[in-house]
Every structure is written in structure tokens, then in C-alpha cells.
Biopython code that builds the backbone (N, CA, C, O; Angstrom):
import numpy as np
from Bio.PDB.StructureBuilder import StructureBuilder

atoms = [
    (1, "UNK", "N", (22.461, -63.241, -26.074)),
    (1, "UNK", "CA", (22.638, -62.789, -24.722)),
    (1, "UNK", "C", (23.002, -61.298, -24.761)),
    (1, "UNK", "O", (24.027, -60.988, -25.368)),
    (2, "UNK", "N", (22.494, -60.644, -24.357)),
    (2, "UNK", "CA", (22.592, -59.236, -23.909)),
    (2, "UNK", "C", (24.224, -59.002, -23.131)),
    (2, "UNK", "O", (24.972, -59.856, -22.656)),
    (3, "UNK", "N", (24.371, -57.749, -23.213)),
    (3, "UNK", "CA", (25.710, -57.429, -22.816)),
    (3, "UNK", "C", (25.562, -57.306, -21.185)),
    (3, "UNK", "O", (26.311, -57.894, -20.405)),
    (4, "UNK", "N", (24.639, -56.577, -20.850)),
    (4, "UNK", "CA", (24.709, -56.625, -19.196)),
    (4, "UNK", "C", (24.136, -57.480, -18.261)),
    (4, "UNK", "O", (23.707, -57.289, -17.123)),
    (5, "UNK", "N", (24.274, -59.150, -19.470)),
    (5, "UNK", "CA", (23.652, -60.236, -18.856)),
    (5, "UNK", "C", (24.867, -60.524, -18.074)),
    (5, "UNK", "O", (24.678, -60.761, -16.881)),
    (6, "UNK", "N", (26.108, -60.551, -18.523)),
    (6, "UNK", "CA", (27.629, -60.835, -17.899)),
    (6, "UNK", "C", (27.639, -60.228, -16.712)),
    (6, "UNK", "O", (27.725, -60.948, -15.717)),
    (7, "UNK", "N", (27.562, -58.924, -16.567)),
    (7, "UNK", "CA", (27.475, -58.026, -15.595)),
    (7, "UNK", "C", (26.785, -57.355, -14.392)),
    (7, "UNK", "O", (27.088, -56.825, -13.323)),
    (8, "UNK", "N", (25.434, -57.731, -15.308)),
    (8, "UNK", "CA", (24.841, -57.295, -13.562)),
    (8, "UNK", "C", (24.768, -57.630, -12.607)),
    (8, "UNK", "O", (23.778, -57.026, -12.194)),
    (9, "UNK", "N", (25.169, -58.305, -11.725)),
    (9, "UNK", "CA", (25.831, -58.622, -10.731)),
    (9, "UNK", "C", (27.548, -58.206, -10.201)),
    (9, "UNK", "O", (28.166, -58.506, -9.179)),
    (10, "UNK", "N", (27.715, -57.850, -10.732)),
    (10, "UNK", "CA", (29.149, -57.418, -9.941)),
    (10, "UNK", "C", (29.369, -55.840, -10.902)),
    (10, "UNK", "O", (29.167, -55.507, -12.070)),
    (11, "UNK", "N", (29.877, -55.177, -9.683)),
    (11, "UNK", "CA", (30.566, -54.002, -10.114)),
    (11, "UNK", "C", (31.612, -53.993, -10.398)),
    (11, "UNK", "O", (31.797, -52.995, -11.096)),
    (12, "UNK", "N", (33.017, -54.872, -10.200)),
    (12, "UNK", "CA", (33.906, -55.467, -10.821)),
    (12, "UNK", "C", (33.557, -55.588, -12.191)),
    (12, "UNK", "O", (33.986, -54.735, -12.968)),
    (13, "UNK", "N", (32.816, -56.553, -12.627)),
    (13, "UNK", "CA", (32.197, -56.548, -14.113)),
    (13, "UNK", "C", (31.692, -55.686, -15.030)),
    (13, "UNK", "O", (31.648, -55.731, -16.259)),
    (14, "UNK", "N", (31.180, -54.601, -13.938)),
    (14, "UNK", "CA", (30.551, -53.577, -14.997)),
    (14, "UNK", "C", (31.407, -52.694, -15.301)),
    (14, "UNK", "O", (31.223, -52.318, -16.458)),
    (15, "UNK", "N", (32.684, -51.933, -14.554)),
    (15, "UNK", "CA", (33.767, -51.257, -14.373)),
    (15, "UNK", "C", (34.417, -51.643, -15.462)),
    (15, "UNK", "O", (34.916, -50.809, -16.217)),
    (16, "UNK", "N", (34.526, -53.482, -15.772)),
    (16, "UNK", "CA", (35.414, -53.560, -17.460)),
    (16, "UNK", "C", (34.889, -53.492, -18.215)),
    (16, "UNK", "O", (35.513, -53.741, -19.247)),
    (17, "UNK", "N", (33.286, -53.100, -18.418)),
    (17, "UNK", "CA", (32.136, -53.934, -19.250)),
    (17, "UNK", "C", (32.468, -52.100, -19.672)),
    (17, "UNK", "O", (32.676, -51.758, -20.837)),
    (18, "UNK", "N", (32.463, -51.278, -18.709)),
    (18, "UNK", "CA", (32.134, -49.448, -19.127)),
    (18, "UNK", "C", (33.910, -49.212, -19.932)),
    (18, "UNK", "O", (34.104, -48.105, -20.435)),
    (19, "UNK", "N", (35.026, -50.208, -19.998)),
    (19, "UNK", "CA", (36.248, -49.839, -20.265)),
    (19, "UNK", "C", (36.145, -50.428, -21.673)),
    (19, "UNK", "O", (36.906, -49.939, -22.508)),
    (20, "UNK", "N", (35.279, -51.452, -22.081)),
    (20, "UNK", "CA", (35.609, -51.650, -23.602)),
    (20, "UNK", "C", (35.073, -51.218, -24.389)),
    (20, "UNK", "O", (34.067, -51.677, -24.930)),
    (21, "UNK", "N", (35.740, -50.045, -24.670)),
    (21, "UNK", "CA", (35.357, -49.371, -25.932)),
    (21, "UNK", "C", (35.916, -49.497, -27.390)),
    (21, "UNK", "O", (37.126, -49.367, -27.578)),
    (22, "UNK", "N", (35.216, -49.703, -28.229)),
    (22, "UNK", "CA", (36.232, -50.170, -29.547)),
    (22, "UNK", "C", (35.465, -48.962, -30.394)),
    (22, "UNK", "O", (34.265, -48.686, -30.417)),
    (23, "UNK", "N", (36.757, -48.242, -31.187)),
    (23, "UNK", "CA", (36.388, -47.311, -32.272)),
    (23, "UNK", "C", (35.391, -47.947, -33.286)),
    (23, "UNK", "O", (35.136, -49.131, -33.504)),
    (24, "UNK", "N", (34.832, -46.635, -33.920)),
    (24, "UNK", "CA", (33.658, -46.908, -34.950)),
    (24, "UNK", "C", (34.548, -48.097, -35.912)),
    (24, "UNK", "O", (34.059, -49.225, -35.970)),
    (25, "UNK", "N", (35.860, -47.815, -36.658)),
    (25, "UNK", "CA", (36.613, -48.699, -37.470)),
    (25, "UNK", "C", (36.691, -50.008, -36.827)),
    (25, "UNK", "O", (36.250, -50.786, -37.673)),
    (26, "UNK", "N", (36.995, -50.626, -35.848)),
    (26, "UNK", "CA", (37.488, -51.429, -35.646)),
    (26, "UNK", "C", (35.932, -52.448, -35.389)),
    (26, "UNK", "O", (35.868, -53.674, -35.472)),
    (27, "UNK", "N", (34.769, -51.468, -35.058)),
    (27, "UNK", "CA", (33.597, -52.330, -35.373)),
    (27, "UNK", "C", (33.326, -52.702, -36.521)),
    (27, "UNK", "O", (33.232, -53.897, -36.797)),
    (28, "UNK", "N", (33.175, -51.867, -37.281)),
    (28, "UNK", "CA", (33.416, -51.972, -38.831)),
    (28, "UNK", "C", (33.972, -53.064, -39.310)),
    (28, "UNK", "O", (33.330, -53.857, -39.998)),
    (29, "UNK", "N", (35.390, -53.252, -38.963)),
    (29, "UNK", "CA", (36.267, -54.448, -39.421)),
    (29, "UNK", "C", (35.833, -55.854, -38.738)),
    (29, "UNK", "O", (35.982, -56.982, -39.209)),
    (30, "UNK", "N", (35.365, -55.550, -37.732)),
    (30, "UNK", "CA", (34.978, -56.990, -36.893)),
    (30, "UNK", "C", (33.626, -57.578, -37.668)),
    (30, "UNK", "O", (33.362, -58.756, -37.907)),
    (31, "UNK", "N", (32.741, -56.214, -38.033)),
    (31, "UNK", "CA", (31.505, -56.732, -38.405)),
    (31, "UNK", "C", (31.837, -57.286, -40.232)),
    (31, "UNK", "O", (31.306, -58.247, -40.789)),
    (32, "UNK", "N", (32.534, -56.631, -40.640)),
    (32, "UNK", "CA", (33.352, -57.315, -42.062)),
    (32, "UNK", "C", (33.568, -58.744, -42.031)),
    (32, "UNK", "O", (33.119, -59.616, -42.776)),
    (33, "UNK", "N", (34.469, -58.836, -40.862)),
    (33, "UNK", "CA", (35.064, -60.170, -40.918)),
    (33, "UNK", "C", (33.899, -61.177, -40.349)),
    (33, "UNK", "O", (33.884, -62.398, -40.503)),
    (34, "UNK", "N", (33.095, -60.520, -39.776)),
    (34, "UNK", "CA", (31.718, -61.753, -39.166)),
    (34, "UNK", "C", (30.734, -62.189, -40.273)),
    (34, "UNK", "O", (29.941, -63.111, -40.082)),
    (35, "UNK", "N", (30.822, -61.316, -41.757)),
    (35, "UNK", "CA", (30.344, -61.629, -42.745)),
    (35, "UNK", "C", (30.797, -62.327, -43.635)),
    (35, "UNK", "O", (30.177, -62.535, -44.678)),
    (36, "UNK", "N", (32.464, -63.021, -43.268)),
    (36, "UNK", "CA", (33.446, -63.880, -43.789)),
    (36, "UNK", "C", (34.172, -63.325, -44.699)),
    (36, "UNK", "O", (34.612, -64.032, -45.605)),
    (37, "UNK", "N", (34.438, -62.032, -44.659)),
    (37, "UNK", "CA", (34.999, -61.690, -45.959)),
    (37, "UNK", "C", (36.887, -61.718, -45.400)),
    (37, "UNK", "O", (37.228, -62.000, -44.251)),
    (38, "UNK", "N", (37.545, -61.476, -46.164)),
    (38, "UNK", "CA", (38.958, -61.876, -46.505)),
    (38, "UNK", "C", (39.326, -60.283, -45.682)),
    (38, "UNK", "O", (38.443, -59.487, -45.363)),
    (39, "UNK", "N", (40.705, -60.078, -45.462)),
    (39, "UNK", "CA", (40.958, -58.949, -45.329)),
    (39, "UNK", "C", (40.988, -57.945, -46.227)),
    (39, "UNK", "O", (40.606, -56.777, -46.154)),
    (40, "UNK", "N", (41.877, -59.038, -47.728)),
    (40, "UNK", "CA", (40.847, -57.665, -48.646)),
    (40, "UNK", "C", (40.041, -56.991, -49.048)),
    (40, "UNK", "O", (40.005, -55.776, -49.239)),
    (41, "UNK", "N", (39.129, -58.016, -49.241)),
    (41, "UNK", "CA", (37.821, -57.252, -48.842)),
    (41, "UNK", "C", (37.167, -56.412, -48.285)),
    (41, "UNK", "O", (36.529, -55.515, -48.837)),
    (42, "UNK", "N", (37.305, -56.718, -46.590)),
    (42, "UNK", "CA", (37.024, -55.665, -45.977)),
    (42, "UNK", "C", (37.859, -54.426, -46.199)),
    (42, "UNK", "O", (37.216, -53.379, -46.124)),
    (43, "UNK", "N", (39.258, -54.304, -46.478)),
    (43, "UNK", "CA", (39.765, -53.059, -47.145)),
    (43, "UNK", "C", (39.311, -52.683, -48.498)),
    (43, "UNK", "O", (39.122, -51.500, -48.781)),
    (44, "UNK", "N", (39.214, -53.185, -48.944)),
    (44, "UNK", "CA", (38.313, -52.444, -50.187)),
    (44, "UNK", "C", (36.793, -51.954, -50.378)),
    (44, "UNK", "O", (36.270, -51.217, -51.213)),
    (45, "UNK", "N", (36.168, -52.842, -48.985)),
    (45, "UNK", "CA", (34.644, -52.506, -48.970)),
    (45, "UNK", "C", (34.517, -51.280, -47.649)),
    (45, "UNK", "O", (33.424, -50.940, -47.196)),
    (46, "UNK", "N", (35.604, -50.821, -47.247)),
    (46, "UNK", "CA", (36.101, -49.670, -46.128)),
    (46, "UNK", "C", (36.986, -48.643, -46.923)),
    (46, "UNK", "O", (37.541, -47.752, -46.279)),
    (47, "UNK", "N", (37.144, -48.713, -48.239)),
    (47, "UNK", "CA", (38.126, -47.686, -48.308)),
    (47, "UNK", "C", (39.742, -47.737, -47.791)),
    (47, "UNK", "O", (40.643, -46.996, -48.184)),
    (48, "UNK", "N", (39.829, -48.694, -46.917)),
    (48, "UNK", "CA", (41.412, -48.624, -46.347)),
    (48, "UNK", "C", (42.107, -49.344, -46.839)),
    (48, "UNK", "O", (41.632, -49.963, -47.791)),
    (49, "UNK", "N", (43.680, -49.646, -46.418)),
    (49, "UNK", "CA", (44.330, -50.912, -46.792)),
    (49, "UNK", "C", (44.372, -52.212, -46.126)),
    (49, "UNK", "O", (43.785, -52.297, -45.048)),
    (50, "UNK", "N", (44.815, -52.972, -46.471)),
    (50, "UNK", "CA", (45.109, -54.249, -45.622)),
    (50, "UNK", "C", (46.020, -54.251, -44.519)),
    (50, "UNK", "O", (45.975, -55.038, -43.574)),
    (51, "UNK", "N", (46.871, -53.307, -44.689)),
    (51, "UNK", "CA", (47.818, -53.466, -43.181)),
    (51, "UNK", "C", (46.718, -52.904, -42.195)),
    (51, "UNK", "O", (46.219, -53.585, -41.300)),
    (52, "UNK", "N", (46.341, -51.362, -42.500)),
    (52, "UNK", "CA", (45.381, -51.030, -41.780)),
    (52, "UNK", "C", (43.626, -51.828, -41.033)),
    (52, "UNK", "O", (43.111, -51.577, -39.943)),
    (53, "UNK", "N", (43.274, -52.505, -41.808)),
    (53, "UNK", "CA", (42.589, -53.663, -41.596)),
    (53, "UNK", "C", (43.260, -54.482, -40.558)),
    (53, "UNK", "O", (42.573, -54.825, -39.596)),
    (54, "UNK", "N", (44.476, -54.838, -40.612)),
    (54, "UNK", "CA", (45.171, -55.699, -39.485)),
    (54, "UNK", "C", (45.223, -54.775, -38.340)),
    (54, "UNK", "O", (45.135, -55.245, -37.206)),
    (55, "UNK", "N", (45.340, -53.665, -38.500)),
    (55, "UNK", "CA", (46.188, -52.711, -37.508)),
    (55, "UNK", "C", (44.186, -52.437, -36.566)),
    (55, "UNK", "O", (44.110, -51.993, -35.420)),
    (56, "UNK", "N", (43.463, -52.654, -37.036)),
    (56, "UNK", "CA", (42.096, -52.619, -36.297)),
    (56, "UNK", "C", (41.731, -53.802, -35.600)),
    (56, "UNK", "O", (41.567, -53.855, -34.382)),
    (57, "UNK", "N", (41.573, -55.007, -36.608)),
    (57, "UNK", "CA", (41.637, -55.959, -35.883)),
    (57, "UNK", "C", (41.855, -56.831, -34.912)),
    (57, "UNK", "O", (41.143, -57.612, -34.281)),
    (58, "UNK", "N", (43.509, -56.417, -34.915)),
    (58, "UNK", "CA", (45.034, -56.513, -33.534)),
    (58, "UNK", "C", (44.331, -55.478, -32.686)),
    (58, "UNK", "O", (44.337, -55.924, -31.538)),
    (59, "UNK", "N", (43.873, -54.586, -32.710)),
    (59, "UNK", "CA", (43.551, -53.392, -31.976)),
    (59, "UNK", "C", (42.532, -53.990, -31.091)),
    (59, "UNK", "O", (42.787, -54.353, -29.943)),
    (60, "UNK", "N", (41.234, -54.096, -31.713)),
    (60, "UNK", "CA", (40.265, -54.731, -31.086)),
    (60, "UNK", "C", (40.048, -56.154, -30.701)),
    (60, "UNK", "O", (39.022, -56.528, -30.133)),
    (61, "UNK", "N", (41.382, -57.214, -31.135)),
    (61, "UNK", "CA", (41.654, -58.243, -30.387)),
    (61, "UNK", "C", (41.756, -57.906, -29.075)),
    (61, "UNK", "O", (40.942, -58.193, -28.197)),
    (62, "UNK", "N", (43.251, -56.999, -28.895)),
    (62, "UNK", "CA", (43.722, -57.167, -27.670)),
    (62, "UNK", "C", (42.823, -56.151, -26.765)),
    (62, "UNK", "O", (43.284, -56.285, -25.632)),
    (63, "UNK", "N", (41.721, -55.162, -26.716)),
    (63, "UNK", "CA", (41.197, -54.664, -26.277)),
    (63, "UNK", "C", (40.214, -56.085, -25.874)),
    (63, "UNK", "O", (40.387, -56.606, -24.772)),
    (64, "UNK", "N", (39.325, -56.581, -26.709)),
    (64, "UNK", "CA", (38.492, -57.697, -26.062)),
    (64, "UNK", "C", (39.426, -58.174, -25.169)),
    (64, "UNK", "O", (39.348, -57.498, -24.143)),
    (65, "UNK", "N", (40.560, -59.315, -25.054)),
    (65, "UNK", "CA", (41.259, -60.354, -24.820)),
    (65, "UNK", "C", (41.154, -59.381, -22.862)),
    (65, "UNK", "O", (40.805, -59.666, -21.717)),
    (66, "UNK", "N", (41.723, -58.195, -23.636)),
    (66, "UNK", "CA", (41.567, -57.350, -21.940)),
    (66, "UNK", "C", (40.407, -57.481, -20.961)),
    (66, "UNK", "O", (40.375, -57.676, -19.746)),
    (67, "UNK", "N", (39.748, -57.360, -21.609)),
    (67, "UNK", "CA", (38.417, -57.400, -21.128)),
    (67, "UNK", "C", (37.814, -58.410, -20.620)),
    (67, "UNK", "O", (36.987, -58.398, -19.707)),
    (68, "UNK", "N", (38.362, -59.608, -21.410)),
    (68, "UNK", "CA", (37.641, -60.740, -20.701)),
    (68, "UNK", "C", (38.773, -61.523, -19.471)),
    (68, "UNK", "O", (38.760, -62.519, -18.746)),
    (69, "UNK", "N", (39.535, -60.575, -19.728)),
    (69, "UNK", "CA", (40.484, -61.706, -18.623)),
    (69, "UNK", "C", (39.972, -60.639, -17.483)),
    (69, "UNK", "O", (40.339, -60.855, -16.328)),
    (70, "UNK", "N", (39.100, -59.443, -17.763)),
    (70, "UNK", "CA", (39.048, -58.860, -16.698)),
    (70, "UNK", "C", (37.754, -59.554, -15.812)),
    (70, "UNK", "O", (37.736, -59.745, -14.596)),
    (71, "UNK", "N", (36.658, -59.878, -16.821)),
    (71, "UNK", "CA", (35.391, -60.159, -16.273)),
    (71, "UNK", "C", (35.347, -61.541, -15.856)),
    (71, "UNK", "O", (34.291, -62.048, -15.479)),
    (72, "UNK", "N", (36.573, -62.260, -15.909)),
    (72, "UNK", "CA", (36.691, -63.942, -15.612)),
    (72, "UNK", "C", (37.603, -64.020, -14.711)),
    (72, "UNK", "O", (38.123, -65.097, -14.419)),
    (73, "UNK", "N", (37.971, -62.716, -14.060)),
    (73, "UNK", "CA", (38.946, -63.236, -12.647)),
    (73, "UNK", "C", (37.948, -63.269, -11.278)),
    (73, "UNK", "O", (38.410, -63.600, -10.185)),
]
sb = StructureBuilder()
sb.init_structure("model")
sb.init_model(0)
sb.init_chain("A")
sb.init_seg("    ")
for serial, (resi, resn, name, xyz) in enumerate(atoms, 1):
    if name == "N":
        sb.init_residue(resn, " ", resi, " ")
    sb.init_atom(name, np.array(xyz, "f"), 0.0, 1.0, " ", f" {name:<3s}", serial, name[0])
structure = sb.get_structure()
């Protein structure tokens, strides 16, 4: 499903759909972890550490979590 399948219909929707923005890293780490790898991993296959790995992840959790409680009210 396409991203502005959610959205086109309401400008409400598109207004949160234009607010989630997630840094280049934190795609990075999401797309890591969608390939199943461990957190170490993805810190070692990124160059970073593991706290930092968490500290993206938590990041771009609660940025989604925002987002969808925005496009489901």
C-alpha cells in the first residue's frame, strides 16, 4: 500500500502524513532491524553503538506512534 493511500482523502491526514519525518539514521536502523538483525548488529553494520541504535529506534518509535494516533482520530 502506498503512503498516500491513508491520506488522500482528508487534509487532517495529510498534515500528519507531511509531519513524519524520520532522520536518514533512524531509517537506517528500522531498515536493519526489518532484516532481523540484533541490535548489535545493526551497530556494527552502521558504525555506531548499541545505546545509540536504541536512542534511533525509541526516536522513530515514538515519532510513528505520533503519527498514527494522529491519522486514526
Amino acid at each position: 500500500m502506498r503512503d498516500d493511500d491513508y491520506t488522500k482523502n482528508s487534509p487532517i491526514k495529510q498534515e500528519a502524513a507531511d509531519k513524519l519525518i524520520l532522520t536518514t539514521r533512524e531509517r537506517q536502523c528500522i531498515n536493519e532491524a526489518l532484516k532481523g538483525n540484533t541490535l548489535q548488529q545493526i551497530a556494527e553494520n552502521l558504525g555506531i553503538s548499541v545505546n545509540t541504535v536504541f536512542y534511533y529506534l525509541n526516536g522513530a518509535q515514538v515519532k510513528i506512534a505520533k503519527f498514527i494516533r494522529q491519522v486514526t482520530r
